[in-house]
C-alpha positions in Angstrom: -35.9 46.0 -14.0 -33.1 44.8 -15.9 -32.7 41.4 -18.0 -29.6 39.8 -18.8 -28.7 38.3 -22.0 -25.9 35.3 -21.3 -24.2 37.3 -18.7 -22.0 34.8 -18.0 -21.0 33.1 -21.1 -18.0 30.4 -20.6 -16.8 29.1 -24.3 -18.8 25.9 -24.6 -21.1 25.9 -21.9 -25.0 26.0 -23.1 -26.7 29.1 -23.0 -28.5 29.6 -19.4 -30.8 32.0 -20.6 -31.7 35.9 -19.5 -31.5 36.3 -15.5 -33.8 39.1 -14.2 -32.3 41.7 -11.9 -34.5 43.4 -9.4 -32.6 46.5 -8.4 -33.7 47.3 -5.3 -33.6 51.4 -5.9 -34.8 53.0 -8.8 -35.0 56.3 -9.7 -35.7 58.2 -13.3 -33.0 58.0 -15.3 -32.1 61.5 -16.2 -28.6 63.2 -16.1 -28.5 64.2 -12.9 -29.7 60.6 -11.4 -29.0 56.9 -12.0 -28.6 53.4 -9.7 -27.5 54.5 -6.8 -25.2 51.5 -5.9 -23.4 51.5 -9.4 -20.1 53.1 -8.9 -18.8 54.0 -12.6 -15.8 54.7 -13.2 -14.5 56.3 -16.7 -13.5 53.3 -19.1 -12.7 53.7 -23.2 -15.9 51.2 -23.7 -18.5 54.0 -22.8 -18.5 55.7 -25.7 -19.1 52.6 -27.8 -21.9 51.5 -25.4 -23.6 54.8 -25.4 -23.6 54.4 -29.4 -25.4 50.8 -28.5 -28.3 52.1 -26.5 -31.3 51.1 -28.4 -34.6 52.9 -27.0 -37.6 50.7 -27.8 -41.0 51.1 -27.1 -43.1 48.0 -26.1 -46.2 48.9 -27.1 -45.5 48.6 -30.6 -44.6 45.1 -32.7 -41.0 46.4 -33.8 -40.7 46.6 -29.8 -41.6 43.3 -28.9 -39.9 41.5 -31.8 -37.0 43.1 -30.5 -37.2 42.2 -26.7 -38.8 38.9 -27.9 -35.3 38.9 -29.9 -33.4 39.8 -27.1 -35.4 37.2 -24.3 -35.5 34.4 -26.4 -39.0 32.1 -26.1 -40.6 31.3 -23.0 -39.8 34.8 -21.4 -42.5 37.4 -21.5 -41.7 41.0 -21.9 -43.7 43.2 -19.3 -46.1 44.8 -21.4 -46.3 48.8 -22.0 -44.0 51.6 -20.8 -40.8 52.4 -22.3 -37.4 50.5 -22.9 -34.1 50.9 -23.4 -31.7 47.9 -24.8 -28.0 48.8 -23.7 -24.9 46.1 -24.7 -22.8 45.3 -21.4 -19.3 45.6 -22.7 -16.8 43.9 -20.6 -12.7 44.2 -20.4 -12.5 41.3 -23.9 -16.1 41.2 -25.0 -19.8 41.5 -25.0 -21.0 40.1 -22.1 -25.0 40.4 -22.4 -27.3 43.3 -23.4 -29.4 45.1 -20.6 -33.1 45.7 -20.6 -34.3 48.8 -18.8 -37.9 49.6 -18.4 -39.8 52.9 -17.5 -43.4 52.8 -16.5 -45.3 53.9 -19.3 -47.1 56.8 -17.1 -43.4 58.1 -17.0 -41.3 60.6 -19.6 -39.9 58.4 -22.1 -36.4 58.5 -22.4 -34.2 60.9 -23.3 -30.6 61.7 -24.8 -29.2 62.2 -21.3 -31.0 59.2 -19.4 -29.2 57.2 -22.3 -25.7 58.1 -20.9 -26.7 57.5 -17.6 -27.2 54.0 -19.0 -24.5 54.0 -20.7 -22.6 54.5 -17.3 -24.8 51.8 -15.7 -24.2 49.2 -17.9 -20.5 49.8 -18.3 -20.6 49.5 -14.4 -22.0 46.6 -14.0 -20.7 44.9 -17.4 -17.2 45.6 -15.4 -18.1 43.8 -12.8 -19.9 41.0 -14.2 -16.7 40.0 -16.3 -14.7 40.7 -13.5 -16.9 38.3 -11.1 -16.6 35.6 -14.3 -12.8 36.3 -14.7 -12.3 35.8 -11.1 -14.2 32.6 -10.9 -12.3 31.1 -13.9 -9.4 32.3 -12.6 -9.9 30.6 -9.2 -11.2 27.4 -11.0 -8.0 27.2 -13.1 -5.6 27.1 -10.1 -7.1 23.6 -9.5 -7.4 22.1 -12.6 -3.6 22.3 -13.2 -1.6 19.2 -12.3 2.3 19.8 -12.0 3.8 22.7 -9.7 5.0 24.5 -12.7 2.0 24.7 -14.4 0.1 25.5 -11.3 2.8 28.8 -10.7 2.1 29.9 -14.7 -1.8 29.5 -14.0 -1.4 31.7 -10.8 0.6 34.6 -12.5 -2.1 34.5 -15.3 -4.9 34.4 -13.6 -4.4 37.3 -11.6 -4.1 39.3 -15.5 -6.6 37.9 -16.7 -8.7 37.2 -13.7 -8.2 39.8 -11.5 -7.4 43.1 -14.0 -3.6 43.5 -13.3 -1.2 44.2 -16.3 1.7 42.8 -14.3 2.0 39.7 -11.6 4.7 37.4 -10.6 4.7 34.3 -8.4 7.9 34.3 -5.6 8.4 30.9 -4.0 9.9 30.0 -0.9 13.2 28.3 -1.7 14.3 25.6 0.9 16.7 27.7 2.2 14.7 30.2 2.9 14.7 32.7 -0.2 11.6 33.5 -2.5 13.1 32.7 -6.5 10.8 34.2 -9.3 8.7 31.0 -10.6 6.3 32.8 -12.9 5.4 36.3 -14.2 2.4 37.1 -16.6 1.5 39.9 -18.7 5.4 41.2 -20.4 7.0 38.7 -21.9 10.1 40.8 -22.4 10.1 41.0 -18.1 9.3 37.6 -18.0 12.7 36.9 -19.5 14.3 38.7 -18.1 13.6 38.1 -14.1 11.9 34.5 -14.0 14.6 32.1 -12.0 16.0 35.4 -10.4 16.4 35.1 -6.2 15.7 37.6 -3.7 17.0 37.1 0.0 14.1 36.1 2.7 15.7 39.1 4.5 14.9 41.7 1.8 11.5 40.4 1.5 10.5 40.1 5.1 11.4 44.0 5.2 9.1 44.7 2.2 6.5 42.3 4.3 6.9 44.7 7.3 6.8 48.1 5.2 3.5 50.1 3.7 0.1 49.5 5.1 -1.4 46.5 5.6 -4.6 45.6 3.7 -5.3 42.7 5.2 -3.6 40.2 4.2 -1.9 42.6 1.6 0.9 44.6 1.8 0.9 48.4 -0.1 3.6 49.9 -0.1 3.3 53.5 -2.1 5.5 55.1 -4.2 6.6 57.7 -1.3 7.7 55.7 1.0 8.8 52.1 -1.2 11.9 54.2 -3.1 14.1 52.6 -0.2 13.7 49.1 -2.0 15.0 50.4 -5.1 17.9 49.1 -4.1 17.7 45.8 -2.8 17.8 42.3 -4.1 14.4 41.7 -4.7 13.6 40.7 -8.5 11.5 43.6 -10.0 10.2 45.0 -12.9 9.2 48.8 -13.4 6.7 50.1 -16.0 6.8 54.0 -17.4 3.4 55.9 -16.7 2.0 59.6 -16.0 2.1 60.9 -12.9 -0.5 60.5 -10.9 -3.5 63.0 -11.2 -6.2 61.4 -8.6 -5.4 60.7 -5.4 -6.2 57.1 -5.2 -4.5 56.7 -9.1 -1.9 54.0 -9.4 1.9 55.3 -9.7 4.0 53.2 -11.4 6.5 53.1 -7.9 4.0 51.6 -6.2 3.9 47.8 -4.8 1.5 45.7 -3.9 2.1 42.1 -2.2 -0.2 39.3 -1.6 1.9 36.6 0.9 0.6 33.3 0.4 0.5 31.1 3.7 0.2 27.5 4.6 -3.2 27.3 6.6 -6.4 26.4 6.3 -8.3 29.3 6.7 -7.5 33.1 6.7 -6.1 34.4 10.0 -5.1 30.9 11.2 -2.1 30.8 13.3 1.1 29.3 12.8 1.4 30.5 9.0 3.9 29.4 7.5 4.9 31.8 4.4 4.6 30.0 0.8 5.2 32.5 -1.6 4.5 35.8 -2.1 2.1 37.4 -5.5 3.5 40.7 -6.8 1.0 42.9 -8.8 1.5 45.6 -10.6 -0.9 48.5 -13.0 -4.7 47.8 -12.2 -6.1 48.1 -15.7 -8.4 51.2 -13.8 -5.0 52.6 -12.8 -6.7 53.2 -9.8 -5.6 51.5 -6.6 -7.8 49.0 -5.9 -11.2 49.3 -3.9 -12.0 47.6 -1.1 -13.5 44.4 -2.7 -10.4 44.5 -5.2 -8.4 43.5 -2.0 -10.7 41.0 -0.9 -10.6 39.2 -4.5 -6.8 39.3 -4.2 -6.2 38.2 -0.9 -8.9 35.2 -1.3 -7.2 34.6 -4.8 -3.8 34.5 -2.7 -5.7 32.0 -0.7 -6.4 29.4 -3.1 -3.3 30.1 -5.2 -1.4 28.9 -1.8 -3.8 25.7 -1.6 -3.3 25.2 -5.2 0.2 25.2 -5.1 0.8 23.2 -1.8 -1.6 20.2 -3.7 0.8 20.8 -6.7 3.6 20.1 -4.3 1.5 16.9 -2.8 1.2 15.3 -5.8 4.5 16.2 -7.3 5.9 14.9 -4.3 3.9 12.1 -4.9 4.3 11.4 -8.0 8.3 11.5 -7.2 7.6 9.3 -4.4 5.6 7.1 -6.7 8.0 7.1 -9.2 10.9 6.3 -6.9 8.4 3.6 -5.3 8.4 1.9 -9.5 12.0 2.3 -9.7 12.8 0.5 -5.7 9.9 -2.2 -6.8 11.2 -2.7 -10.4 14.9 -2.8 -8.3 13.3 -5.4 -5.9 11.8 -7.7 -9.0 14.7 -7.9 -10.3 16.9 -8.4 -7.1 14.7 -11.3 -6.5 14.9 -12.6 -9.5 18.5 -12.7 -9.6 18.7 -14.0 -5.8 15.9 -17.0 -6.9 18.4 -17.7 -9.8 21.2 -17.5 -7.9 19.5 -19.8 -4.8 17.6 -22.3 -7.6 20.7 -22.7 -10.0 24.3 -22.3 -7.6 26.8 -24.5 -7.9 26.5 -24.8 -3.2 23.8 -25.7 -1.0 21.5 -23.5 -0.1 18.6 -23.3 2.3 16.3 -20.8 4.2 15.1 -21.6 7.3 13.3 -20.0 10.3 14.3 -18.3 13.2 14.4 -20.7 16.9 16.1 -18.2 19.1 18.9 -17.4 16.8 19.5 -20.5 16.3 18.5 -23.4 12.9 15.1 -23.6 12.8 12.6 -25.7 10.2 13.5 -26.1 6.4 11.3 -23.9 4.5 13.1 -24.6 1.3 16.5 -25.6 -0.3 18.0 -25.5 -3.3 18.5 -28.5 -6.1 22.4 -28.7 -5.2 21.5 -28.8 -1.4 19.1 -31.4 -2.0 21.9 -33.8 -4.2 24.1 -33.1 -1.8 22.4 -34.8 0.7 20.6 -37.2 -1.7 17.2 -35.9 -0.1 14.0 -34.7 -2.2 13.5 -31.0 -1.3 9.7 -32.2 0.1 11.6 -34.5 2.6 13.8 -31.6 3.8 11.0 -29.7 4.6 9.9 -31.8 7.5 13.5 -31.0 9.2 15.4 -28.7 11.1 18.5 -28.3 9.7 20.3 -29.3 13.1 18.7 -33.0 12.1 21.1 -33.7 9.7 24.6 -32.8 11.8 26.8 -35.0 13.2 26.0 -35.4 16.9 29.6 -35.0 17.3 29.3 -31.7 15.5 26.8 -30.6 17.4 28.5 -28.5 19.8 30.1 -26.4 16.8 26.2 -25.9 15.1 25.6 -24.0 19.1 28.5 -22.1 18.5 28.0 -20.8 15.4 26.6 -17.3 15.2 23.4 -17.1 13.3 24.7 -13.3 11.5 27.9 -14.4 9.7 28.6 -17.3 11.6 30.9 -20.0 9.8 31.2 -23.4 10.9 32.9 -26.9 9.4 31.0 -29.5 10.2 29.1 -33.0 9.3 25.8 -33.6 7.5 23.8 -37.0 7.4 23.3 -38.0 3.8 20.2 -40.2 3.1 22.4 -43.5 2.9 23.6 -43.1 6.3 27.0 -41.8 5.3 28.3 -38.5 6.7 29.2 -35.3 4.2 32.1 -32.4 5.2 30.7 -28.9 4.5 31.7 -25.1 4.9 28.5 -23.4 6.6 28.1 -20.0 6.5 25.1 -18.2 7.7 23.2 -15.2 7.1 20.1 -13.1 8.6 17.1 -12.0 6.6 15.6 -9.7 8.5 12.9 -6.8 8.2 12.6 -3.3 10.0 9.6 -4.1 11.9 9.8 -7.5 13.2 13.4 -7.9 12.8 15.5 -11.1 12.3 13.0 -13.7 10.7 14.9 -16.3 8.6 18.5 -17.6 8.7 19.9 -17.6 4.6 22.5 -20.8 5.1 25.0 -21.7 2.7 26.8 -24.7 2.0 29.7 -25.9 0.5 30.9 -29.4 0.5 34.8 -29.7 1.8 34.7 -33.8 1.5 37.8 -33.8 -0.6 39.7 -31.2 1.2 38.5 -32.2 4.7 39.8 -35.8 4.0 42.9 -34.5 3.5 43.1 -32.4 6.1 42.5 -35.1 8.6 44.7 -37.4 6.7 47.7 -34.4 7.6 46.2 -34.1 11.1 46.4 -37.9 11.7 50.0 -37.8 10.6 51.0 -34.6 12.4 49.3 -36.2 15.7 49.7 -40.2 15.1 53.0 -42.5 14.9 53.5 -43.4 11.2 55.0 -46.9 12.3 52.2 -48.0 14.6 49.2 -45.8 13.7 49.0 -45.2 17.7 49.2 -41.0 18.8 52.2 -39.8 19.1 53.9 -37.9 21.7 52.5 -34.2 20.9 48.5 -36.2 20.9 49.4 -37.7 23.9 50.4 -34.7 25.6 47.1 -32.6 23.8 45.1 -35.7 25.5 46.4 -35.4 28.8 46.1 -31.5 28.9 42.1 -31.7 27.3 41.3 -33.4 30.6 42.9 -30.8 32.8 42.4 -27.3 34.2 44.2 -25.0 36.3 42.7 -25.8 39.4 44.8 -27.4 42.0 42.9 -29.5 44.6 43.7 -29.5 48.4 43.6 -32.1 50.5 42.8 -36.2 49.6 39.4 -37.1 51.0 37.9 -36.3 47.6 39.0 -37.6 44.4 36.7 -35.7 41.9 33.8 -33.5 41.9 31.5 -31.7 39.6 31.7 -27.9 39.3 31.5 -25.3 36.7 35.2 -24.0 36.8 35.8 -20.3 35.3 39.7 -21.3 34.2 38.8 -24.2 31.8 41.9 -24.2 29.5 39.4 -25.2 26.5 36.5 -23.5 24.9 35.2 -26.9 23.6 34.5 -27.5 27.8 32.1 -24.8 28.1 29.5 -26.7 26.4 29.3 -29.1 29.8 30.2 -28.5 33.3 34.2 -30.1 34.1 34.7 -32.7 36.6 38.4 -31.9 38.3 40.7 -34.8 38.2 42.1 -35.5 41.0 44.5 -38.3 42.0 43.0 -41.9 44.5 45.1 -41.8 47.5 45.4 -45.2 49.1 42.2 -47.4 48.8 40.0 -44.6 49.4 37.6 -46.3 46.3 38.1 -42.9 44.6 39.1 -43.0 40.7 41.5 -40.7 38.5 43.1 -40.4 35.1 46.0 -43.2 35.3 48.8 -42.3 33.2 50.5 -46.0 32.6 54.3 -45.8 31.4 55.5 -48.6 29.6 59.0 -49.5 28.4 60.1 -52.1 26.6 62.9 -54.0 27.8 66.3 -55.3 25.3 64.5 -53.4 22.3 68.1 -52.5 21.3 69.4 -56.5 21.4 66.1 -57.1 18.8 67.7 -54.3 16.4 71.0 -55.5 16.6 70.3 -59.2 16.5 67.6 -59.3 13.9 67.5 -55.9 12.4 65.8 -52.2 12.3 62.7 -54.2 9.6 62.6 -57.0 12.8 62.6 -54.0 15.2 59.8 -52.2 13.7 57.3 -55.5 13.5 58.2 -55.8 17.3 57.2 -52.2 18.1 53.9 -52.6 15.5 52.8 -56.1 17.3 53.6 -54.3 20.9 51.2 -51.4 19.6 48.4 -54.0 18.6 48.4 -56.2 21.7 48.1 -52.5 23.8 45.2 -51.8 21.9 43.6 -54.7 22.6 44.4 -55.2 26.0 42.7 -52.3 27.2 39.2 -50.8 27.1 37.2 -48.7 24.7 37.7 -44.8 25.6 41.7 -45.8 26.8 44.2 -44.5 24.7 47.3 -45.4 23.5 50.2 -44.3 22.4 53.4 -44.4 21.3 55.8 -42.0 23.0 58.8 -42.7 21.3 61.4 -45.5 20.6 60.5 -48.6 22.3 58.2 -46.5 24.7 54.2 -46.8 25.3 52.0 -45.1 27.1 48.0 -45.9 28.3 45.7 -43.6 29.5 43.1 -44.8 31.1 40.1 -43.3 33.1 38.3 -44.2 35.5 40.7 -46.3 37.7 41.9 -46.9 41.4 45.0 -47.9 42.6 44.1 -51.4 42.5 42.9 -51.1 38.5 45.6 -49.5 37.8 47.7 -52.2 38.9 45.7 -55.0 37.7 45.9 -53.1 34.2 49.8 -52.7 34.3 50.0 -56.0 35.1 47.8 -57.8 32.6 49.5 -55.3 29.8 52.8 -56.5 31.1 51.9 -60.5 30.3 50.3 -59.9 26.7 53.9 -57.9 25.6 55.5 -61.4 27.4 54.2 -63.2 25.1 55.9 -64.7 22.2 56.8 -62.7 19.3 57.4 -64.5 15.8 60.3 -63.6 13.9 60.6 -65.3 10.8 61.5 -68.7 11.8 62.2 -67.6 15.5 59.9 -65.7 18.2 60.9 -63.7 20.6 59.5 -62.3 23.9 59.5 -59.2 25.3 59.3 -57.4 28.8 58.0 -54.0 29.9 59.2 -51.7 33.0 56.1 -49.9 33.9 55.2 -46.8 36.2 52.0 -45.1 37.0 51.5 -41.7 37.5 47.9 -40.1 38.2 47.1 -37.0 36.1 45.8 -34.5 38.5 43.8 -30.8 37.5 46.8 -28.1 38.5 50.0 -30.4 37.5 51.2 -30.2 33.7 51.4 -33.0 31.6 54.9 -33.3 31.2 55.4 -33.5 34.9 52.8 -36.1 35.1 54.3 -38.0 32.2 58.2 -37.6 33.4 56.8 -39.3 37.0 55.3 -42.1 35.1 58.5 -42.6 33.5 60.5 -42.4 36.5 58.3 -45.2 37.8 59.2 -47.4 35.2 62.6 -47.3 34.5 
């Protein structure tokens, strides 16, 4: 039997008290016998240990004070027979004291069953610590956060833990090659080969060399002097030659691959590292079970190291997920300053197939622009404010980028000029989702635009359009189409050569010109032109000339209907377009125009009246304006 003293004593932990060991052989101790299964191997502690071995006898008080000592309270030493109290000295330390008893029928014991004890507690003293070692060891790969921490904890714990004066940790680069990320147990080779790179090449030939220990690669001394050569990082210690068999040379190499897997022997490993050892501190190569401690420690090094990775990874990830959120605060912040406090309009609304959906909210400038509380634009679509006129360019407008001048309804009824511009917020999974419109109020610069595009297109004299407005007129109602035959004066179809993008928002009805009294209707293009306008100038003046021409302009305009237009074509030369007419209208019209220029014209103290030579001409899809207007004016000279 055999008691153990705190065999496993960890730096704080509370003492566990003795453990009793039943061996399950045992013979007399005497020099030529022992424990059968304790292997002991020579080690500089014996001698010390052999001085330790106390025989006691436990018969007698100083006996039992001393296993009572030794047991502590509550543990009862078997009464009678002889003992014998031997320290177990592990590889740093005393480890626990053994108890071994001989029946007291038996010999006592003597000088050589004392060594034998000595041997049998170095033995398993050795492997005790080595069990604890390799337990803390294996626990400390875990408890490490960071991967480089977790790489120094792996190169350490195979010195201390697994009884190699030498390890180092190679890594799998990305590209491929293993870099030295730790080494343990020199620190002058530590300095000098940590960072260094061998090529995946170099090392997959070492991989594929020796003799395979399961997972382990030996490679001896005889055959590894081809790799003295290569790139591999390595560091060579001085030692004796060899005198055993199975005794360490200091050209021999031992690997330890570490894999990605999740058990030993998985498939699909996927190579992680590889540990390098180097000196057993037996300077024996290592026994069966050695291998199996180093391969499993290999094992969890690999898991240890691919959590490091994990949560370095995710700590990166985490970090870069702060830094993008931190980012986003403050891009929102800036865009809520920039939306709440811009000089323009702003407003976000949703998405109605691509086009302006429902307010869901505006901006302060927005809202004084259109003299409307931001509540009240809420309950809108933004297409509720524009012009109905202006419709048609709010369709066209392209909801990514699209720009657009248009029209907005103020509260009072009045209508505001504004630069739209839109933009898409969109996300990756559902895509486009809100419309980001901006808007800029033109008034002032619109106004004058117009005010140029009224005098570009409109007489100055007689406010009436001139000859280019005319001619844009005539050509708006137009296409390329040339109709055949006279039995039909119009009909609706959507034509694919409309002159005008502005006419693809509504099918075109083809003008075509009435032929006899047919009760079809065109676009009548009535030529008027005054009569003796030069006499007027000459008698009266260019100043009584121009009144002439401006009360000829009014009476026009009030002769004919709403939707007809006017205009002045130049000189003393009018022209009416007028929709909708037969011959017979047409006529009628001419006529009635004719009487109200007849009538008297006041000149100062003096009147004066006027006569018109008029032609009509039918506008007709196919024929160009000018044609149709030099007709008219054929008809009426």
């Amino acid at each position: 039997m055999v008691y153990l003293r705190d065999p496993l004593p960890v730096d704080d932990e509370e003492h566990a008290g003795p453990l009793v060991l039943r061996l399950q052989q045992v013979q007399p101790l005497h020099a030529g016998g022992g424990a059968a299964q304790c292997e002991v191997r020579p080690d500089s502690a014996l001698f010390e240990v052999l001085n330790g071995a106390l025989p006691v006898t436990t018969d007698s008080p100083v006996g039992d004070t001393a296993l009572l000592e030794l047991l502590g309270e509550g543990h009862k030493a078997p009464g009678g027979g002889h003992t014998v109290l031997v320290p177990l000295h592990g590889r740093r330390r005393i480890i626990g004291t053994a108890v071994l008893l001989r029946h007291p029928t038996e010999q006592p014991f003597q000088d050589a069953d004392l060594s034998v004890a000595a041997e049998f507690a170095t033995g398993s003293a050795l492997a005790i610590d080595k069990i604890h070692s390799l337990r803390a060891a294996v626990q400390g790969l875990h408890l490490a956060h960071n991967l480089a921490d977790t790489l120094k904890v792996v190169a350490h714990g195979v010195v201390a833990g697994l009884g190699y004066e030498l390890a180092s940790v190679n890594l799998v680069r990305p590209d491929g090659d293993l870099v030295v990320a730790s080494f343990a147990g020199n620190p002058a080779a530590e300095a000098q080969i940590t960072g260094r790179v061998g090529s995946r090449d170099s090392w997959e030939r070492r991989l594929s060399m020796g003799e395979n220990w399961g997972d382990l690669v030996f490679i001896p001394h005889t055959e590894g002097w081809v790799l003295d050569d290569d790139d591999v990082p390595q560091w060579y210690t001085d030692g004796p030659v060899p005198r055993f068999e199975d005794e360490w040379h200091p050209s021999d190499r031992l690997f330890a691959p570490m894999y990605t897997r999740s058990a030993p022997g998985a498939a699909h490993r996927e190579l992680l590292g590889v540990i390098s050892v180097d000196q057993p501190l037996t300077r024996r190569r290592p026994r069966p079970d050695e291998r199996r401690d180093l391969e499993e420690y290999a094992f969890q090094a690999a898991i240890a190291i691919s959590n490091a990775r994990l949560r370095s990874n995710m700590q990166r990830a985490l970090v870069r997920l702060e830094r993008e959120q931190q980012a986003l605060r403050a891009s929102e912040e800036s865009f809520r300053q920039a939306f709440e406090y811009g000089p323009n309009g702003m407003a976000i609304a949703e998405m109605d197939g691509g086009r302006h959906g429902s307010i869901l909210r505006t901006n302060d400038a927005l809202c004084r622009m259109l003299g409307r509380p931001a509540s009240a634009m809420r309950r809108y679509s933004f297409s509720d404010f524009v012009h109905p006129e202006d419709m048609a360019i709010l369709l066209r407008t392209s909801a990514e980028g699209g720009r657009a001048e248009l029209r907005l309804g103020r509260r009072d009824g009045t209508y505001l000029w504004v630069s739209l511009r839109n933009s898409v917020v969109a996300d990756a999974a559902d895509g486009p989702r809100f419309l980001l419109i901006h808007v800029e109020e033109i008034e002032d610069r619109k106004r004058r635009e117009l005010r140029l595009a009224h005098r570009a297109s409109h007489d100055s004299l007689t406010g009436l359009p001139n000859s280019a407005e005319l001619h844009a007129r005539i050509d708006a109602r137009l296409c390329a189409y040339r109709g055949h035959g006279s039995d039909t004066a119009a009909e609706r179809v959507d034509d694919p050569h409309l002159r005008h993008a502005d006419q693809a928002a509504s099918p075109h009805i083809h003008v075509l010109a009435p032929v006899g009294d047919d009760n079809t209707h065109g676009l009548a293009v009535v030529f008027l032109a005054l009569r003796d306008f030069k006499a007027i100038n000459t008698r009266f003046g260019h100043d009584a000339g121009d009144r002439v021409l401006v009360e000829v302009a009014r009476r026009l305009s009030k002769a004919v209907r709403d939707g007809d237009t006017v205009a002045r074509y130049g000189g003393d030369e009018f022209v009416v377009l007028a929709d909708g007419f037969g011959p017979a209208d047409a006529h009628s019209a001419a006529v009635w125009m004719q009487s109200q220029i007849h009538l008297p014209i006041p000149l100062g103290n003096q009147t004066v009246q006027m006569r018109a030579g008029v032609g009509i001409a039918w506008a007709q899809c196919g024929t160009a304006p000018s044609d149709i207007l030099r007709a008219a004016r054929g008809f009426a000279s």
